[in-house]
N, C-alpha and C positions, 0 to 999 in steps of 0.2 A: 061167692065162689071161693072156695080154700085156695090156699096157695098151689097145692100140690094141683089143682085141677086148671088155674092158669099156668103154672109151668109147662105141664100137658100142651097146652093149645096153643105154646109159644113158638109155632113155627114160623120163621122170617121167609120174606120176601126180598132181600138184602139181594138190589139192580146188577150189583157188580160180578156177587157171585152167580147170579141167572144168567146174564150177558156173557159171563167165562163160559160156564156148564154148556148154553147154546149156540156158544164160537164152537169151542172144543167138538161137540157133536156135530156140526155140519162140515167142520174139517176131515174129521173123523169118516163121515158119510163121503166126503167127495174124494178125499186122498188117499185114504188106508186101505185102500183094494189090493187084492182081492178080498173080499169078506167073506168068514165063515161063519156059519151059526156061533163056534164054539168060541172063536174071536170076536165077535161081536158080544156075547153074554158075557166075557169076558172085562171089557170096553167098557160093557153097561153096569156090572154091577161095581167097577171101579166107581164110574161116575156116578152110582148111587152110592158107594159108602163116603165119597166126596161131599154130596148134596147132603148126607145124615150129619157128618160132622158139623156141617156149616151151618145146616137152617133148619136143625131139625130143635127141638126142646131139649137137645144135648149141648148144642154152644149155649145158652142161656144158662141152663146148669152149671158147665165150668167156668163161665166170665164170672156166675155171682155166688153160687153156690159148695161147688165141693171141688175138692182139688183133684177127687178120684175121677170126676166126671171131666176133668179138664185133661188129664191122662188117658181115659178111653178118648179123646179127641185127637190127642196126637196120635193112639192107635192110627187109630184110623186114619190118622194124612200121612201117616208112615209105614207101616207095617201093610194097610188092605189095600188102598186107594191105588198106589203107587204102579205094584207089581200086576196088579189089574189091569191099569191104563199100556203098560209097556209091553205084557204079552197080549194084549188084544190088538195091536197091529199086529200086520202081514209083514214076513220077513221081506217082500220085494217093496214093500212102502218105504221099510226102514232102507232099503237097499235107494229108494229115487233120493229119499231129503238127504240120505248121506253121500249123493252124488255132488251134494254144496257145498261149498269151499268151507262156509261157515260152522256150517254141521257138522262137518267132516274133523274141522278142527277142533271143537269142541269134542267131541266125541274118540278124538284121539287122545286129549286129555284125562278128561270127568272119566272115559269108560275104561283108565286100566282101573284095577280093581285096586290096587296099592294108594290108587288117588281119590276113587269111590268112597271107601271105606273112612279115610279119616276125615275126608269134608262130610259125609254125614253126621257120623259119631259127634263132630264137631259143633255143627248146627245144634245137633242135640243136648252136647253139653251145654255150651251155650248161653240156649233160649231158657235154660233152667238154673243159673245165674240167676240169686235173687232181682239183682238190679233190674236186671235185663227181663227177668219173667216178668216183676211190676208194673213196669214200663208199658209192657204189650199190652197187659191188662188194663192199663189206663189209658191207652190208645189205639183207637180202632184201626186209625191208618198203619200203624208200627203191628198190633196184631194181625192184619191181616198181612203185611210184610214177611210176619213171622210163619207165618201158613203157606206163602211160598216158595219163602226158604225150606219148609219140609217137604213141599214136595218135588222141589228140584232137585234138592241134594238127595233123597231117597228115591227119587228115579234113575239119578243117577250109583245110589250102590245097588237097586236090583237090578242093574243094566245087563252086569255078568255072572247072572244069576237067571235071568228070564227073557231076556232081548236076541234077538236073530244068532242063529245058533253059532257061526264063528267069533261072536262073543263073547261066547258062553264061557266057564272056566268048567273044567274036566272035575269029574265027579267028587273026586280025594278034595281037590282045589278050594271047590266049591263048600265042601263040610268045615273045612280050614277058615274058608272065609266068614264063614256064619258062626262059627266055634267066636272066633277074634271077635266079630260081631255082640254076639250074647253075652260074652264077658265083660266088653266095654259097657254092654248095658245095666249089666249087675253092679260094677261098679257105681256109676251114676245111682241106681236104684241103691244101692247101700249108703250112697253120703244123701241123699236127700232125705232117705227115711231117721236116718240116725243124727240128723242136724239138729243144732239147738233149736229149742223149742220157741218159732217165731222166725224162723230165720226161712221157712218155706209157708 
């Protein structure tokens, strides 16, 4: 068998991430009512671009193989996964858990967007820190740590962007915050690419 055809067929069965996948969905089934078709497909292909990140022949690619492939993984626990899972609840679901002192409080925090924005950005600079990116990579418990960290802090910057609509930031607001957004990201994406050579 070539490489390229076990890489293919290197899909994990990894307990931890099934066990989340299958919390998340039966919480999901029993808490997040009302359900819609369009909420639910919603819901579901978050938790599948989740499930592709993690156990599909795309983690095996970025743990050993290409750095591009370890970047389409963060895609995906940042960028797809996230805003999937947050608009596929029902704004009265998000309306019961935020009836919690606990929720409540958080959610007063993480969700202005002034605080959103730079605990994500931050995660993301971060976790791309030689040090700290090597580290993940040489540890599965600190790796998978790092996975979610992204998608807490990226649920909470798509909060006021996709979450129950007095949330929401107003249209102008909203292009501002994603403008702020994509230029933090360019930055990062300009010192990594132009880093001495060995130092990513």
């Amino acid at each position: 068998m070539t490489p390229l055809a076990r890489i293919a067929r290197a899909w994990s069965a990894e307990p931890t991430v099934l066990l989340g996948a299958a919390a998340a969905l039966a919480l999901y089934a029993r808490f997040a009512r009302p359900h819609t078709p369009r909420r639910a497909g919603r819901f579901g292909a978050g938790m599948a671009a989740l499930l592709l990140a993690l156990l599909s022949p795309l983690d095996v690619l970025s743990d050993a193989y290409l750095f591009s492939a370890h970047m389409l993984q963060h895609v995906l626990l940042t960028l797809v996964a996230p805003p999937l899972l947050v608009a596929g609840v029902a704004p009265e679901a998000w309306g019961r858990l935020l009836a919690l002192r606990a929720a409540r409080g958080t959610e007063a925090v993480l969700g202005r967007p002034w605080v959103a924005l730079p605990v994500a950005m931050g995660a993301l600079a971060a976790w791309h820190v030689p040090r700290l990116y090597d580290a993940a990579l040489a540890s599965e418990p600190l790796h998978a740590f790092e996975h979610v960290v992204f998608l807490a802090g990226f649920s909470a910057f798509w909060w006021p962007l996709v979450g129950p609509r007095p949330s929401r930031l107003a249209p102008g607001a909203a292009i501002a915050y994603l403008g702020v957004a994509a230029a933090a990201c360019a930055v990062l994406g300009v010192l990594v690419t132009f880093a001495p050579l060995g130092t990513w």
